[in-house]
N, C-alpha and C positions, 0 to 999 in steps of 0.2 A: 528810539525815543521812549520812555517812562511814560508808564501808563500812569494818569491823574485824573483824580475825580476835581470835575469844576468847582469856583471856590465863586467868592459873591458877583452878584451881577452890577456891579458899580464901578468908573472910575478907578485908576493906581491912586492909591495914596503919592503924594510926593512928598521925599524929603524923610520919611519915617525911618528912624534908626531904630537897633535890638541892639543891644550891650550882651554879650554873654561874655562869663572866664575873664572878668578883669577888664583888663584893655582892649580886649578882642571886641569889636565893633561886626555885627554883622550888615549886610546892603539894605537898603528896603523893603521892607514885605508890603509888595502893591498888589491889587485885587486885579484881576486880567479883565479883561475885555469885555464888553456885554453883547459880543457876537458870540450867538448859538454854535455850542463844542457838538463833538462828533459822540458816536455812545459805543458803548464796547457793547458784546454779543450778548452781556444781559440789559440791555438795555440803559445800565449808569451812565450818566452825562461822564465823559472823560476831555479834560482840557491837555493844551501841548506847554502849558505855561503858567504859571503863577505869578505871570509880570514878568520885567525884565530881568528881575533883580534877585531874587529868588533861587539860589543856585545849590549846589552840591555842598560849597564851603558853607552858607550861611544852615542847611537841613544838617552839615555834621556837626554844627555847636547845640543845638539841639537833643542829637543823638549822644552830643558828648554827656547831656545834662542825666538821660537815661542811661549810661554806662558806667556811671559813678554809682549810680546807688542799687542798680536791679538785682545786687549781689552784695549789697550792703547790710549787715545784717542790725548793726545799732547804729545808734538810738532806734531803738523799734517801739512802737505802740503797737499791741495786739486787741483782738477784742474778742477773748479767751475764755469761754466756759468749761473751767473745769471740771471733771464728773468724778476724778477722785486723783489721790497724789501719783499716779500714772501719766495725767496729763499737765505733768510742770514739767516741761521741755523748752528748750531752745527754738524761738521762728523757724531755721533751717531745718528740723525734724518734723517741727507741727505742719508745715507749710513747705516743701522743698519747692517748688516752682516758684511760687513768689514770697520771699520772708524780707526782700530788704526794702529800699525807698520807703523806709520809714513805719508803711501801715501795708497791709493785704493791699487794697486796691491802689494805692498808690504802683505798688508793684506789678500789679498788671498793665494798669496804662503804660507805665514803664513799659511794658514786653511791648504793647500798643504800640508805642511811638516809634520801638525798633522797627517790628513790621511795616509800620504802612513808611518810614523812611526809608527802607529797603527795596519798596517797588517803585515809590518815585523817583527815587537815585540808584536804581542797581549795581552801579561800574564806580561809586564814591570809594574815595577812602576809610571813611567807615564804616561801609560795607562788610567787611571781615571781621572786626571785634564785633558789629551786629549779629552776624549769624553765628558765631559763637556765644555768646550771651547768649540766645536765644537755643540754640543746639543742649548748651548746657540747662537751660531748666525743663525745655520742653518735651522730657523722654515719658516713656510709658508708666515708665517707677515712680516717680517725681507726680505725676498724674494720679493715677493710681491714688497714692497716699494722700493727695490734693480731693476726691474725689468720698476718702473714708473719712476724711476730715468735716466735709460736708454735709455728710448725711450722720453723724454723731449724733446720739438723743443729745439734746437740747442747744442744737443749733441752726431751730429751723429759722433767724431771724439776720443769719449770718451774714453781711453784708449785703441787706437784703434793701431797696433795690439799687443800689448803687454799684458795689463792687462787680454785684452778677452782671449787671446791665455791660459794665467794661470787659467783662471778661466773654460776653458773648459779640462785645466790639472783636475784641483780638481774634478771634473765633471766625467772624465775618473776613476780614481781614486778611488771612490765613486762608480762607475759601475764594480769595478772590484774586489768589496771584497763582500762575502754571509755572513751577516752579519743581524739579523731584524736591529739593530738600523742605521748602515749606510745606509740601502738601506731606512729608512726613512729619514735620514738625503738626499740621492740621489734624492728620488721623491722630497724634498722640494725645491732642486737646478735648476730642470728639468727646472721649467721655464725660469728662468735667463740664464743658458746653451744653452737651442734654441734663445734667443732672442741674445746672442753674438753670435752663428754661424749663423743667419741672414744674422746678420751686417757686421760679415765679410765675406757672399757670396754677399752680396749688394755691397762692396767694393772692393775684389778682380778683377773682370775683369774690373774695372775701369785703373787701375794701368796703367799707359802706360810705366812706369821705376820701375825697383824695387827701395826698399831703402836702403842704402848700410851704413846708418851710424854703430856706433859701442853703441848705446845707446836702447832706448828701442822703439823708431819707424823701426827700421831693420827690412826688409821682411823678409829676411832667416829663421832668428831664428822664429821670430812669425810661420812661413809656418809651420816649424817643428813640435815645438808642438803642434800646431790644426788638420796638419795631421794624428800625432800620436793619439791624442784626438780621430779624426772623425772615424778610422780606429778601435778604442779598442769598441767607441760607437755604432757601426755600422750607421755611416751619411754616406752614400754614395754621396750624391748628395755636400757637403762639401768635401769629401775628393776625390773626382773625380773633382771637381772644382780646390781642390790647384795642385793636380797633374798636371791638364793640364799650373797653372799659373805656377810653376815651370820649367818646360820646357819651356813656352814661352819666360821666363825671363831669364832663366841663362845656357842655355845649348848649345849657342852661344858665353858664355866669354871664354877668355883667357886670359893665360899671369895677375893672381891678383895680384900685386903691395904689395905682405904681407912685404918689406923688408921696406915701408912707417909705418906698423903698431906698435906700438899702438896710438892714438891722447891719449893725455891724458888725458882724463874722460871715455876714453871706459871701458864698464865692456861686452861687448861680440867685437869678431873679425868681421869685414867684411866677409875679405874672406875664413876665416874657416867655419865662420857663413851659406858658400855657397857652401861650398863643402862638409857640412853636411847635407844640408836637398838636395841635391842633389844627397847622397846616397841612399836617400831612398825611390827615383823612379825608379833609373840604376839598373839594372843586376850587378853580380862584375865586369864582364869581360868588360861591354861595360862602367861601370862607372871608372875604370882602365884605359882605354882610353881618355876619358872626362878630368881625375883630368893629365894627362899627359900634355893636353893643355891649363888647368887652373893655373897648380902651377908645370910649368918646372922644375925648378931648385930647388925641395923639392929632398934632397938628399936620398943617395942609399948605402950611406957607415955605416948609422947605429948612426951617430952622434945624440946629442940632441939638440947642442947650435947651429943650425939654426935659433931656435926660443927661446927665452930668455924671466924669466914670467918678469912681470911689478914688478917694486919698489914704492910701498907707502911713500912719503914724511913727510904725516902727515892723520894720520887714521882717526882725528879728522874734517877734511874738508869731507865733504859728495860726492865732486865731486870729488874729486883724491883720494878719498876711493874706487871709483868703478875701480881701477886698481885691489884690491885683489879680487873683483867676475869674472876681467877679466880673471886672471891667473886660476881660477876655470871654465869658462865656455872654456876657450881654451880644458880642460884639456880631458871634455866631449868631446867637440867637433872630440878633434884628434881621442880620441878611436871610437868616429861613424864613423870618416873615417877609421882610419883602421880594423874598422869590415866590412867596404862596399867592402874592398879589396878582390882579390881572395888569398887564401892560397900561400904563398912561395912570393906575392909579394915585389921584393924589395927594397922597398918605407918603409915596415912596419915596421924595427930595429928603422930608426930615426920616424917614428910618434910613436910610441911608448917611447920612449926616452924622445922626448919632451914631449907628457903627464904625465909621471912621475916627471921631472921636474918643470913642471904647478902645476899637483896634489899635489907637496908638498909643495909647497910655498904658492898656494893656501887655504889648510888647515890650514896650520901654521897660519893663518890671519883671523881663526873664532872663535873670542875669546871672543866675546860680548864685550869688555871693553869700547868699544864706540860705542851708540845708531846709530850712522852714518856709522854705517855698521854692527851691532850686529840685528838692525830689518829684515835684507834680507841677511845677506850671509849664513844664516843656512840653508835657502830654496836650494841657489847654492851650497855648501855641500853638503844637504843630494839627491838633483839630481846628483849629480857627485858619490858620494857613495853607490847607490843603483843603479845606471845603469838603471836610467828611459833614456826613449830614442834610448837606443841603438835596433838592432835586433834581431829575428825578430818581428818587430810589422809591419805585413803587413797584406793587405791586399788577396784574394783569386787568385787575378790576378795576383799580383807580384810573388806568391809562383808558380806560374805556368808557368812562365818566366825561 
């Protein structure tokens, strides 16, 4: 049976379709059970299921979405500082591990999405073009150059914290499955992996404000996954760094303004984006307290249409495409808050509510049909459907709290 990290604590959805490749209809993606999963040897909640429905065919349309591009080299967006006519190259030279799906991190999550589909479905049919793809970028050459690309004068701002945050996903990911071939694909990463959690302990206590936009420089969300990263990796000295920036930064707010949200190019929330990585340094009880004077008026009667997903006008524009990974990373986000909550809290009918809501309109909207949002939203899918992120992934302290 595939190891799985547990996904929300609510109700299957019923009824939810995914469209990928055309005609290809994938089953339902329902949320499994709210009976307590079992935990693997480091302690991660690992579930036997992600609902009924949920299977090998509907993870390889997914992996089909990564498979097309992770090695696709145009239309590429770089974000390229040149230091002199040396560096006018080709993505595949500048970047050989990840040059295609469009931008750098799109291309990692890419690799992301190979990985962790690989340890939930090991024996799938796309199993084999996965570990190829993967074989093929993730050598020590390829690294290496990934690695002198990094540390170049003046690129200390380099996909900073978004990109690194995912590539210390893939990183975590890679460290978390017994495998020979991954764990040589992991040792080939090791060093790119330390030099982005460097970067971002070199950067972090600089911070004097967090970043609060809804795109890919937001601290929240970055905090999150690097914490979750440092925490599976055992970094202590990174994961006890964002701990403490976390509290310096946001454990002071009140009163988020979510009724301003979405701007329209968000594909992650502000202030959800903060009251999820904000669970997961609180206790329930004291983080319960916290989200009371962060998001007041987040009701109690069970409704969903407090928060309403975002409408795509045209899928084909790459920037008001990122409303449909909004309505997906809301959809995470809610279930981390309400797994941060204590039992009976209630707040939890409408967080709940609303992320079903999110979650379906969400999926409905990963259909590959447009490169402009077929290269990256399989990545926010299959994090939303496999329940990366949520708890517990803590650390020794927090379980002792």
């Amino acid at each position: 049976m595939p190891r799985m990290i547990a996904t929300a604590r609510f109700r299957p959805l019923a009824g939810l379709i995914l469209i990928l490749t055309g005609a290809l209809a994938l089953p339902a993606f329902a949320a499994p059970p709210q009976d307590a999963p079992p935990t693997d040897a480091k302690g991660v909640t690992m579930s036997t299921t992600f609902g009924s429905t949920f299977d090998s065919a509907a993870a390889g349309r997914l992996a089909e979405l990564a498979l097309a591009c992770v090695h696709k080299e145009y239309p590429n967006k770089i974000a390229h500082v040149l230091n002199s006519d040396a560096d006018v190259r080709p993505p595949r030279e500048l970047t050989p591990a990840f040059y295609g799906c469009y931008d750098w991190h799109s291309a990692v999550h890419g690799h992301w999405l190979l990985a962790r589909l690989l340890r939930q479905f090991p024996d799938a049919p796309f199993t084999a073009p996965a570990r190829a793809a993967l074989d093929r970028s993730l050598t020590p050459e390829n690294i290496a150059t990934e690695v002198r690309y990094l540390q170049t004068t003046g690129r200390t701002t380099f996909e900073r914290p978004y990109g690194l945050a995912w590539l210390l996903q893939l990183a975590a990911e890679l460290d978390e499955q017994d495998d020979p071939q991954v764990r040589r694909w992991a040792a080939a990463l090791d060093p790119l992996a330390k030099a982005s959690a460097e970067r971002i302990r070199s950067w972090a206590p600089k911070l004097s404000f967090p970043i609060r936009t809804g795109e890919h420089n937001q601290t929240a969300f970055g905090f999150g996954l690097i914490l979750d990263s440092a925490r599976i990796l055992g970094d202590r000295e990174t994961a006890t760094l964002l701990e403490g920036r976390i509290r310096d930064l946001y454990l002071k707010d009140r009163d988020c303004p979510i009724e301003y949200e979405p701007s329209g190019e968000d594909f992650l929330s502000p202030c959800l984006g903060e009251a999820d990585v904000v669970r997961r340094i609180l206790a329930p009880e004291a983080y319960a307290e916290w989200l009371t004077g962060f998001l007041p008026r987040l009701p109690k009667d069970g409704r969903g249409d407090w928060l309403t997903p975002g409408i795509v006008t045209d899928p084909t524009d790459g920037k008001l495409a990122h409303l449909d990974g909004l309505n997906l990373s809301r959809a995470w986000m809610l279930e981390g808050i309400a797994a941060g909550l204590p039992a009976g809290d209630p707040r939890l009918p409408s967080l709940r509510a609303a992320a079903a809501a999110h979650r379906e309109s969400g999926l409905r909207s990963v259909t590959g049909e447009h490169y402009e949002g077929g290269h990256w939203l399989g990545s926010f899918a299959t994090y939303l459907v496999t329940g990366r992120g949520l708890p517990p992934v803590k650390g020794p302290e927090e379980a002792a709290r």
